[in-house]
LUMMARLUM-597463 format. One record per residue (C-alpha): residue number from 1; residue in three letters; x, y, z. Coordinates in Angstrom, 2 decimals. Example, Ala and Ser with C-alpha at 12.3 -4.5 7.8 and 13.67 -1.06 7.14 Angstrom:
2
[pt 1, "ALA", [12.30, -4.50, 7.80]]
[pt 2, "SER", [13.67, -1.06, 7.14]]
This chain:
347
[pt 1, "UNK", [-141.29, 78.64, -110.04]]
[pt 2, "UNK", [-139.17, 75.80, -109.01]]
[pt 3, "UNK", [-138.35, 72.19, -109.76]]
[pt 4, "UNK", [-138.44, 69.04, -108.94]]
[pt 5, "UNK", [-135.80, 67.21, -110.36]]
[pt 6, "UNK", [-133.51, 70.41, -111.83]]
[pt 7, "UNK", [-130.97, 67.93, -113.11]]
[pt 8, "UNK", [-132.67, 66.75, -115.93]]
[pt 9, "UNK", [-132.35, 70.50, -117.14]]
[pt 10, "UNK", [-128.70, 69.91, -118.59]]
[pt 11, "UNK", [-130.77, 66.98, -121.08]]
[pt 12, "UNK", [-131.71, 70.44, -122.64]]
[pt 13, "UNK", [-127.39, 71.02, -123.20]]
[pt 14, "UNK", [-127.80, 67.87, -125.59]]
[pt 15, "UNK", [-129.93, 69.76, -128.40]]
[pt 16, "UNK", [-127.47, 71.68, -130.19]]
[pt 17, "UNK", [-125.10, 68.17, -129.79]]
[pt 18, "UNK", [-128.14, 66.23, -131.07]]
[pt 19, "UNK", [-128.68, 68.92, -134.13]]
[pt 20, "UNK", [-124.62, 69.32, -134.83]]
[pt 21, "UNK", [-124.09, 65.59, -134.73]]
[pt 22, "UNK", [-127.24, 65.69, -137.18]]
[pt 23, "UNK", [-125.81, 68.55, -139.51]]
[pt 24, "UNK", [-122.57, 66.40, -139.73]]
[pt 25, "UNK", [-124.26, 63.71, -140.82]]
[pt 26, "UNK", [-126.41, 65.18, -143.42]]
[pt 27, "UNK", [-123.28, 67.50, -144.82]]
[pt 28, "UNK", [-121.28, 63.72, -145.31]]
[pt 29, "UNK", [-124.04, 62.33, -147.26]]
[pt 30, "UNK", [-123.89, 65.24, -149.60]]
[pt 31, "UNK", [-120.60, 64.88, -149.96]]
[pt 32, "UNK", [-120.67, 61.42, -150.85]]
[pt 33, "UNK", [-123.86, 61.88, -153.49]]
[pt 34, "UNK", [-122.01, 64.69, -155.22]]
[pt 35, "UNK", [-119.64, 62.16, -156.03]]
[pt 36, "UNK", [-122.51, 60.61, -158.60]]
[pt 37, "UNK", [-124.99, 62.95, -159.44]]
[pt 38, "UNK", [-124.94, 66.81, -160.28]]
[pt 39, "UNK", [-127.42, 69.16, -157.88]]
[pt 40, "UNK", [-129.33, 69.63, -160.81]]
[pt 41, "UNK", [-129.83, 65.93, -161.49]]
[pt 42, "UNK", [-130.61, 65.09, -157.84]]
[pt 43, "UNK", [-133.05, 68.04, -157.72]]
[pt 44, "UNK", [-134.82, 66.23, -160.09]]
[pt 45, "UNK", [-134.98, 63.00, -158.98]]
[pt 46, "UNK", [-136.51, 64.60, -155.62]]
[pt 47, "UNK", [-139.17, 66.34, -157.28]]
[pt 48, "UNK", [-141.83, 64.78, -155.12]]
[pt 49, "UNK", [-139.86, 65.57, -151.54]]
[pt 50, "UNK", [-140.83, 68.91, -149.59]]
[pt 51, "UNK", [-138.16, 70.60, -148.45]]
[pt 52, "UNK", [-139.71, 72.84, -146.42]]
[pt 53, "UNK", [-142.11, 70.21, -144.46]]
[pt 54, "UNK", [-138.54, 68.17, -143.72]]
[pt 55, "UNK", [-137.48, 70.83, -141.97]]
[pt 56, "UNK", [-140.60, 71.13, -139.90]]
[pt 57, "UNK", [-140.23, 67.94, -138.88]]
[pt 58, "UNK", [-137.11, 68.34, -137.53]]
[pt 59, "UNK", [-138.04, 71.42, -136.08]]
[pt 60, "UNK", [-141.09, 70.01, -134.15]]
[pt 61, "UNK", [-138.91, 66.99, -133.37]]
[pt 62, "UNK", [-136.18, 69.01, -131.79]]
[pt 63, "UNK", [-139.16, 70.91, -130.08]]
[pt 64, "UNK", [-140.69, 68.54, -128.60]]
[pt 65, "UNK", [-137.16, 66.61, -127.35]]
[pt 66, "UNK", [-136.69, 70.17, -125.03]]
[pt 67, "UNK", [-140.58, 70.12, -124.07]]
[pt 68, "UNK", [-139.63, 66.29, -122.56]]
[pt 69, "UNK", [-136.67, 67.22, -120.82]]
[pt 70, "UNK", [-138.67, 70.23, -119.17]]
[pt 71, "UNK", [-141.32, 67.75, -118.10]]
[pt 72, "UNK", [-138.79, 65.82, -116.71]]
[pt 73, "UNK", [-137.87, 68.21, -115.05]]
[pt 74, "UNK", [-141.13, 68.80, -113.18]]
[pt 75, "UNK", [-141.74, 72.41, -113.08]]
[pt 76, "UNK", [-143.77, 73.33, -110.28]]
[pt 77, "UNK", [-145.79, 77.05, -110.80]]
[pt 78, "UNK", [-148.28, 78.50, -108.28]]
[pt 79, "UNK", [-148.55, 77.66, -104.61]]
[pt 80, "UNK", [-151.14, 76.06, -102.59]]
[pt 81, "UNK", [-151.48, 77.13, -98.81]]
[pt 82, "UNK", [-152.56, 74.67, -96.39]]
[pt 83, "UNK", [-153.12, 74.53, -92.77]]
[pt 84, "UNK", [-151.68, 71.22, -91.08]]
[pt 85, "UNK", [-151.90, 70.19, -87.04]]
[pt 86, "UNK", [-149.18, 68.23, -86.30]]
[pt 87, "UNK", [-150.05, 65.57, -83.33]]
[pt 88, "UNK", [-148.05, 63.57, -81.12]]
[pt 89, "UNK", [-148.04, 61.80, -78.35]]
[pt 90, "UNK", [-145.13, 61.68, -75.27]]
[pt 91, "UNK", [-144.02, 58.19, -75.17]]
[pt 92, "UNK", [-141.28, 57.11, -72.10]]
[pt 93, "UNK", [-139.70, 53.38, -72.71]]
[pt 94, "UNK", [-138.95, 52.25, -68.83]]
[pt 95, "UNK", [-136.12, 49.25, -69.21]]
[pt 96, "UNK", [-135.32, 46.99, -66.45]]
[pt 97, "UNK", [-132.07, 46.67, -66.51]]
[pt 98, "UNK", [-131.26, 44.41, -63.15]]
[pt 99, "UNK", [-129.56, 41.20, -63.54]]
[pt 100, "UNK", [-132.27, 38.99, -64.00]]
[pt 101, "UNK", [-133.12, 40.55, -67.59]]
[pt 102, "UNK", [-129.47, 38.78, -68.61]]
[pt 103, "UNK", [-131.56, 35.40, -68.30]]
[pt 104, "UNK", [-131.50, 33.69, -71.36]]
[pt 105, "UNK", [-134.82, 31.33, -71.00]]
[pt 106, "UNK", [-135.79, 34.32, -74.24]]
[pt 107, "UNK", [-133.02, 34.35, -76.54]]
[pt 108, "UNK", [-130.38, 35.62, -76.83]]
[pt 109, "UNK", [-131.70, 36.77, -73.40]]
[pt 110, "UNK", [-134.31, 39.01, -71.70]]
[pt 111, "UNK", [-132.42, 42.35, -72.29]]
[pt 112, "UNK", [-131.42, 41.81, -76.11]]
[pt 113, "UNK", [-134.63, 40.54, -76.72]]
[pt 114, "UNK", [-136.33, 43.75, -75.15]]
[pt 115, "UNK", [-133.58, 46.20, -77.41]]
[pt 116, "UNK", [-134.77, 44.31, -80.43]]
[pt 117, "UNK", [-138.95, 45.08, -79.99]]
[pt 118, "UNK", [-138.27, 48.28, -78.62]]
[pt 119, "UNK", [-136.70, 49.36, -82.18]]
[pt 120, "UNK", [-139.79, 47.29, -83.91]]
[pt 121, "UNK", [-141.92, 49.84, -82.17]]
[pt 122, "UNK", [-139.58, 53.18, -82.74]]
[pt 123, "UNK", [-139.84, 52.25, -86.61]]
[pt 124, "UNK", [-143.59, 52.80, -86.09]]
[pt 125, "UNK", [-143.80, 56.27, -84.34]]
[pt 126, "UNK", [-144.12, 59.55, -86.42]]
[pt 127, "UNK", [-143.99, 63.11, -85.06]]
[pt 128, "UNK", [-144.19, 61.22, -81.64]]
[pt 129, "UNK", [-141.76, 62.04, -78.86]]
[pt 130, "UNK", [-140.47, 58.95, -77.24]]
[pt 131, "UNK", [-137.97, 58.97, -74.08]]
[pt 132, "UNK", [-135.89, 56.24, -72.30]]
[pt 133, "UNK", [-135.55, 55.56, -68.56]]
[pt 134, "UNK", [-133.34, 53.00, -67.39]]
[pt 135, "UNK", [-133.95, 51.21, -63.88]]
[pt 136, "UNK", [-133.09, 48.78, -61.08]]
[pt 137, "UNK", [-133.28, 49.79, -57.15]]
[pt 138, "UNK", [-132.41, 53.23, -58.83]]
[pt 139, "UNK", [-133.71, 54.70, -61.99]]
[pt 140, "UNK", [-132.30, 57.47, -64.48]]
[pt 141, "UNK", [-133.41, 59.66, -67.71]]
[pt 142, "UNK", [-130.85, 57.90, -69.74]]
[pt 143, "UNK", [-132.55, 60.02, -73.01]]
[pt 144, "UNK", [-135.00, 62.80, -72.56]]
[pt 145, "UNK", [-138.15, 63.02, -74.67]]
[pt 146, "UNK", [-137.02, 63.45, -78.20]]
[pt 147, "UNK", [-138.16, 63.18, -81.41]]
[pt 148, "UNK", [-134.67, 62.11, -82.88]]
[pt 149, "UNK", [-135.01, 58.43, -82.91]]
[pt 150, "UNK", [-131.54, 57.58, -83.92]]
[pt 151, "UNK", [-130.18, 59.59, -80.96]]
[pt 152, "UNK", [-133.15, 57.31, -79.14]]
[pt 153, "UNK", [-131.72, 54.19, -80.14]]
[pt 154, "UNK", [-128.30, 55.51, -79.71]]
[pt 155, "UNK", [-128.89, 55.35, -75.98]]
[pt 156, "UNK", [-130.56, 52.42, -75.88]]
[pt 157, "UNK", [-128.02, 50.19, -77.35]]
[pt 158, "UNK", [-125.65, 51.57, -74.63]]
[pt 159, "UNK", [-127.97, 50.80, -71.44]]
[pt 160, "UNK", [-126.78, 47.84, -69.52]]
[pt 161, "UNK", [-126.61, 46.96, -66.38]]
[pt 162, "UNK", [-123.25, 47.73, -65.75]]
[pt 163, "UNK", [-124.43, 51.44, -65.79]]
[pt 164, "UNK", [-126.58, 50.87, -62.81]]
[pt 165, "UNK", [-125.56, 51.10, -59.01]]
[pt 166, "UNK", [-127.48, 48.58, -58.26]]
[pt 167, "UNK", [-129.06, 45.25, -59.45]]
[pt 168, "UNK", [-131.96, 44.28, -57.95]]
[pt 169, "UNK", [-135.49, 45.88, -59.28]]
[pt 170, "UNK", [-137.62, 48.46, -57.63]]
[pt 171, "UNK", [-140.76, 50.09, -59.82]]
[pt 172, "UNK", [-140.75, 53.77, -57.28]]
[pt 173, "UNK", [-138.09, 54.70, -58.77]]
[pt 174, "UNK", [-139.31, 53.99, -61.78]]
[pt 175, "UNK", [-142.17, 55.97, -61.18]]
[pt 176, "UNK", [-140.95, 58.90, -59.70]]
[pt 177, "UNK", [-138.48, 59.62, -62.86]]
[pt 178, "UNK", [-141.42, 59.56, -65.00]]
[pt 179, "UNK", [-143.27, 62.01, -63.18]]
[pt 180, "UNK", [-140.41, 63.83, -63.02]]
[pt 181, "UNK", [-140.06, 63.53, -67.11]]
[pt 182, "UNK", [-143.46, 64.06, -67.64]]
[pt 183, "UNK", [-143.82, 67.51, -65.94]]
[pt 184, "UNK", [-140.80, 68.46, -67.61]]
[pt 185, "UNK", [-142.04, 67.82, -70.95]]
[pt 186, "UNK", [-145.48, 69.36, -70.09]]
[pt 187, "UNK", [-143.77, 72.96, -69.04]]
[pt 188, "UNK", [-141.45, 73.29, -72.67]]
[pt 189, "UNK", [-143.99, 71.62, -75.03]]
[pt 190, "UNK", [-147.75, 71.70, -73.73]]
[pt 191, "UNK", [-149.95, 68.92, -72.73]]
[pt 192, "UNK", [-149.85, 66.00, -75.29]]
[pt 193, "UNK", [-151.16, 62.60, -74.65]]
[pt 194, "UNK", [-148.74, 60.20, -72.11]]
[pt 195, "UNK", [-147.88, 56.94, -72.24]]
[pt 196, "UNK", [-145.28, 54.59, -70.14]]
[pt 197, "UNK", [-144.38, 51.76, -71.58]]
[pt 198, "UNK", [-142.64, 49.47, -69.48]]
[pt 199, "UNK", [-140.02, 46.26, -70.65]]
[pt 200, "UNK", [-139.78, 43.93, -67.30]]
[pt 201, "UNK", [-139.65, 40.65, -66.52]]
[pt 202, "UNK", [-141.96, 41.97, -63.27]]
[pt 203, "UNK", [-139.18, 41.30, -60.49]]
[pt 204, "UNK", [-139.82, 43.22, -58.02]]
[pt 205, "UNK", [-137.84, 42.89, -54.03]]
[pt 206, "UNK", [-139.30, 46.26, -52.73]]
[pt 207, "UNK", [-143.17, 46.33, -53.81]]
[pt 208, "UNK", [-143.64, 49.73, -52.81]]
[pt 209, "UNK", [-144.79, 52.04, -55.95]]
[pt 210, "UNK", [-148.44, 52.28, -55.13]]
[pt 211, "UNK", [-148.19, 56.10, -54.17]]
[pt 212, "UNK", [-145.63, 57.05, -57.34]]
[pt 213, "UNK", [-147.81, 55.34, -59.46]]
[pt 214, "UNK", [-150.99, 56.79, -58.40]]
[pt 215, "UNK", [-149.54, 60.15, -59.65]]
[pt 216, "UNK", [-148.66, 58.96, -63.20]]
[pt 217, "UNK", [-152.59, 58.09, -63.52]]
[pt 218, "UNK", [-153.54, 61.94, -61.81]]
[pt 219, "UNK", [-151.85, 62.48, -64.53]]
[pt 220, "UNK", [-153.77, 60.90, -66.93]]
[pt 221, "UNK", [-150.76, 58.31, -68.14]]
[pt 222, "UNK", [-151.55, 55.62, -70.24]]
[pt 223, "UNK", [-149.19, 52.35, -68.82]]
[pt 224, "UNK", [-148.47, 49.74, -70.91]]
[pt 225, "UNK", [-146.50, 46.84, -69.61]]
[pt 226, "UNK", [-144.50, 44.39, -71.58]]
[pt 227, "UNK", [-143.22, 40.86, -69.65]]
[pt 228, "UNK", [-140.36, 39.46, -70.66]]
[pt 229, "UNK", [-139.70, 35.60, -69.94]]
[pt 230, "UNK", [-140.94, 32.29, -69.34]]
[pt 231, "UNK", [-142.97, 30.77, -66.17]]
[pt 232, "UNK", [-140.44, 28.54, -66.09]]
[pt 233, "UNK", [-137.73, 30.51, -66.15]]
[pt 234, "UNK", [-134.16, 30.48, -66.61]]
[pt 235, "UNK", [-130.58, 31.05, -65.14]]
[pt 236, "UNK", [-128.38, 34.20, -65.46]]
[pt 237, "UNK", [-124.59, 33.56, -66.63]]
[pt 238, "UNK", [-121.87, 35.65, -65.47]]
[pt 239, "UNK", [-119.51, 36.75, -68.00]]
[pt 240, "UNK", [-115.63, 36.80, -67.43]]
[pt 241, "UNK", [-114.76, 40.82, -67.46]]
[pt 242, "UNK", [-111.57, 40.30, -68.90]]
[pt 243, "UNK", [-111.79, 37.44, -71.47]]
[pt 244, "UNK", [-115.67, 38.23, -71.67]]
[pt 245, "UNK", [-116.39, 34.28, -71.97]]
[pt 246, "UNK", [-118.53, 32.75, -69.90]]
[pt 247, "UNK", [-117.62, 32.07, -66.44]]
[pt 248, "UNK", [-120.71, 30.61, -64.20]]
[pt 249, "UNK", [-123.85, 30.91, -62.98]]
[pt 250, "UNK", [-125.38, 33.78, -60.52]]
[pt 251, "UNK", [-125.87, 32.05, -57.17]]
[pt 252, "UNK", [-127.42, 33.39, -53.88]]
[pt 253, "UNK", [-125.93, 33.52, -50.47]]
[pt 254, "UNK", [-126.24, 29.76, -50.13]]
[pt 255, "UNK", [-124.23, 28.96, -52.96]]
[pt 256, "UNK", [-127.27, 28.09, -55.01]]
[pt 257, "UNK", [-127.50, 28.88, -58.61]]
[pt 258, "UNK", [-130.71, 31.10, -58.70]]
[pt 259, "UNK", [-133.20, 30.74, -61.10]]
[pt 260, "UNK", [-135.41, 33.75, -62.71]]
[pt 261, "UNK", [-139.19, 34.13, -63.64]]
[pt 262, "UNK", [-141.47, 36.00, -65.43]]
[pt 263, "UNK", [-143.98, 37.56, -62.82]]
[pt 264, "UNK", [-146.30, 38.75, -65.00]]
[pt 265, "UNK", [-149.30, 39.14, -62.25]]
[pt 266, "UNK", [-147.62, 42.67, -61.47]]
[pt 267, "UNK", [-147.31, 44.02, -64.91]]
[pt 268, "UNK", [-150.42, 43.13, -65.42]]
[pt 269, "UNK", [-151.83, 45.09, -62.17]]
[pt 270, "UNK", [-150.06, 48.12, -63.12]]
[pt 271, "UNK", [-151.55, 48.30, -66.73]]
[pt 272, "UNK", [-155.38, 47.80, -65.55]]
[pt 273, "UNK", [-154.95, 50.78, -63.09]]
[pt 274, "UNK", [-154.00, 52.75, -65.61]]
[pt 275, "UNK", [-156.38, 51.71, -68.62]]
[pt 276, "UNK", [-153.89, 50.01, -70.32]]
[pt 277, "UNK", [-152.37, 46.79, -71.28]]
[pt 278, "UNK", [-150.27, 44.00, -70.93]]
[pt 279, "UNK", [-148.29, 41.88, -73.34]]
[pt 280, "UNK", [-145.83, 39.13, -73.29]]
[pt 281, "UNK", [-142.85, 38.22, -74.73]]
[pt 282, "UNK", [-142.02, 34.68, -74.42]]
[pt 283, "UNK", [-140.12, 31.99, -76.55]]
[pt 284, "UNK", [-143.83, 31.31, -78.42]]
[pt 285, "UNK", [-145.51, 34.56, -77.51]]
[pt 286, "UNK", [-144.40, 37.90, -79.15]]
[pt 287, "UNK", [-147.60, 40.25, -78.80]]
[pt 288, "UNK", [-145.41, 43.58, -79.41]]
[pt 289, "UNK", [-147.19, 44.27, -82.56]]
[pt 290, "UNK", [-150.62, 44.18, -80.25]]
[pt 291, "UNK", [-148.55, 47.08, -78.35]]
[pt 292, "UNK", [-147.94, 48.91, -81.62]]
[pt 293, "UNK", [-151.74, 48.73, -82.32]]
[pt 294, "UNK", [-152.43, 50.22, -79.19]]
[pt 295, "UNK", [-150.30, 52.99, -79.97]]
[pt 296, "UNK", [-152.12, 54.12, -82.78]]
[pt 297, "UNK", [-155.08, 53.70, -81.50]]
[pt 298, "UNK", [-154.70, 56.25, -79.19]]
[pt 299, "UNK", [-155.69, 59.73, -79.49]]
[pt 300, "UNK", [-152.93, 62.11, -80.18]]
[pt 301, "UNK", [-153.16, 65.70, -79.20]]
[pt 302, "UNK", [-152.36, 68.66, -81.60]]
[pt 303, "UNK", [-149.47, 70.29, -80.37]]
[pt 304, "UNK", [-148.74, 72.52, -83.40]]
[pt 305, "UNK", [-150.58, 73.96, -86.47]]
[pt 306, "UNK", [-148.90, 75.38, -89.00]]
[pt 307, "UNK", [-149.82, 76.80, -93.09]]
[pt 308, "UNK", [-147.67, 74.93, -95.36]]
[pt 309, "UNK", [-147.39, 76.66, -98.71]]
[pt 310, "UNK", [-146.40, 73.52, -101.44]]
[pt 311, "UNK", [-145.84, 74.43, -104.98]]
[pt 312, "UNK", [-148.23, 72.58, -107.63]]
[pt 313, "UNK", [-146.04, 70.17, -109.74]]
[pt 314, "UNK", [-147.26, 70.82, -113.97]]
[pt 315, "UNK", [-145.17, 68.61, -115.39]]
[pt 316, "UNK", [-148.62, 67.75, -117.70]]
[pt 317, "UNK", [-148.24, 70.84, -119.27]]
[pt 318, "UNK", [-144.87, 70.88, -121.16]]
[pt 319, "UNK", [-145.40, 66.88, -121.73]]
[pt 320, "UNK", [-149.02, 67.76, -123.58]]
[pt 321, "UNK", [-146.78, 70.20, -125.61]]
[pt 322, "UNK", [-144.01, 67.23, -126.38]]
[pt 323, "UNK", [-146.87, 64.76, -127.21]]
[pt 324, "UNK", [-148.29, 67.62, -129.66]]
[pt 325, "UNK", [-145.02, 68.46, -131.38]]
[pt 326, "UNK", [-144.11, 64.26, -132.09]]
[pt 327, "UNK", [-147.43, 64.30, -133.30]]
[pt 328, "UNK", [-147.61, 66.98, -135.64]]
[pt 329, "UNK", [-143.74, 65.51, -136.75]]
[pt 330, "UNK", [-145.36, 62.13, -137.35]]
[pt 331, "UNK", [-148.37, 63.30, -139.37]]
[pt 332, "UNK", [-146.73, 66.56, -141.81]]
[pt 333, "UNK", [-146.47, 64.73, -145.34]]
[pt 334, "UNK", [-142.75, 64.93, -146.64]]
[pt 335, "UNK", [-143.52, 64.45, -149.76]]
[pt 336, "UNK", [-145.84, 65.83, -152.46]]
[pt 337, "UNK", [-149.52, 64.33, -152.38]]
[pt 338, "UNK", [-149.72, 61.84, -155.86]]
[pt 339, "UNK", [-151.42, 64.69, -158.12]]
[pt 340, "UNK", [-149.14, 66.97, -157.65]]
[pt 341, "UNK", [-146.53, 64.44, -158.72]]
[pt 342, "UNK", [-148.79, 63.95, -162.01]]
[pt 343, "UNK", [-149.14, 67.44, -162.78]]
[pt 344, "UNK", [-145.44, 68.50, -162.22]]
[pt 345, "UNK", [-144.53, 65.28, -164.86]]
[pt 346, "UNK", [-147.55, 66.57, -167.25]]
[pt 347, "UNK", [-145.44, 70.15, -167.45]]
């Protein structure tokens, strides 16, 4: 047997307070009446109380006060075996981190904005392992696949793109670490569903991850892109180092401050391939929770199964027994029925 909330067991420490503090009480009160009447005078004038019934009642009402407490306690007697799959599906986050995501045309810009929906949707996994590549012209398992989401989110607030060796954005790399990840996960933990989900604004200089990503759908990964941006785009402020205030614009070669945009055409490319989808965030659009949906609509393999033995809480049992003994308390007559009274006088 065992409980489920033990600590309202010391209530049960309070009867014999309860019962001294009433003893007290009662021993005062004689004290006090023998002051005006003699026993044998009092006796008399209580000739229609029943002693013994009074201390039933307080019997029963003592009773059921430790009957509560028990039930309070929830005692929980005899075990139920169950057998429970556990699912989950392998879910990598891939974050652009190149320059262009510090454009603030979303605010407070692309990359904050991406942190913030990326937690939306780690609030909304169970059981599910999620991972985190970062990426630019390189890309890196900045958390492997892991079912600890505050170590998750741990890395992600860290990722920027000061990290990175470079700046511009390339999706093969991109690519390849995932299939990289992916096998990895597949040797130490079986074969459970896949999905990418990538957080771009679609830049892309190189244009040259046909091949990598034609081996993420061999592999039967789900891609789900996420563009982050505006058509119209918007400029990408350099920040002092040392005061960390803001210091100018990025320019190109030609002394011209440059200008980012949401390319959403290739996101969207690499989510059909796949089977997947695409969804924007803008300053008016915010489709992540269309994402989320998507998540759990997709079928999740079991990866374990495992018999669960759970204890059956009766709490009923000692509060049917507390209801009983305030009942009987309430209903055993203290004093003598109204003909007994009559004959007792008639003697």
């Amino acid at each position: 047997m065992t409980w489920d909330a033990p600590a309202y067991l010391w209530l049960i420490l309070l009867l014999p307070l309860i019962y001294g503090i009433s003893w007290f009480l009662k021993y005062r009160l004689r004290k006090k009446r023998e002051r005006y009447f003699s026993d044998q005078l009092f006796t008399q004038l209580q000739n229609n109380v029943r002693p013994s019934a009074l201390r039933a009642r307080e019997g029963l009402f003592f009773a059921g006060l430790f009957f509560l407490f028990i039930a309070l306690a929830g005692p929980k007697i005899g075990t139920e075996v169950r057998e429970v799959s556990r699912e989950q599906l392998d879910l990598i986050v891939g974050l652009d981190l190149s320059l262009s995501m510090l454009a603030e045309d979303v605010r407070p810009n692309r990359l904050e904005k991406a942190r913030f929906e990326i937690n939306r949707m780690v609030r909304n996994l169970e059981n599910d392992r999620i991972g985190l590549i970062v990426f630019t012209g390189h890309a890196m398992l900045h958390c492997p696949l892991t079912t600890d989401y505050s170590a998750f989110r741990m890395f992600l607030d860290i990722a920027e793109p000061g990290i990175m060796p470079s700046t511009t954005t390339d999706f093969q790399p991109l690519f390849r670490e995932a299939v990289s990840a992916f096998e990895s996960s597949d040797r130490a933990q079986g074969n459970p569903a896949r999905v990418l989900a990538i957080f771009s604004d679609g830049e892309d200089h190189f244009d040259r991850f046909s091949e990598p990503l034609q081996q993420l759908l061999d592999m039967g990964v789900y891609i789900f892109t996420v563009g982050i941006g505006t058509e119209e785009g918007g400029r990408i402020p350099v920040i002092n180092p040392e005061t960390g205030g803001f210091r100018d614009f990025y320019r190109d070669r030609q002394g011209r401050v440059v200008t980012t945009r949401l390319e959403s055409e290739r996101l969207q490319e690499m989510a059909d391939m796949s089977g997947g989808q695409y969804f924007q965030i803008s300053r008016t659009a915010h489709n992540i929770e269309g994402f989320i949906r998507q998540l759990d609509r997709l079928d999740r393999r079991t990866f374990a199964t495992e018999e669960i033995t759970r204890y059956q809480n009766r709490y009923y049992i000692p509060a049917f027994f507390s209801l009983l003994c305030f009942l009987a308390a309430l209903f055993i007559p203290g004093y003598k029925p109204e003909e007994t009274r009559k004959i007792n006088r008639n003697e």
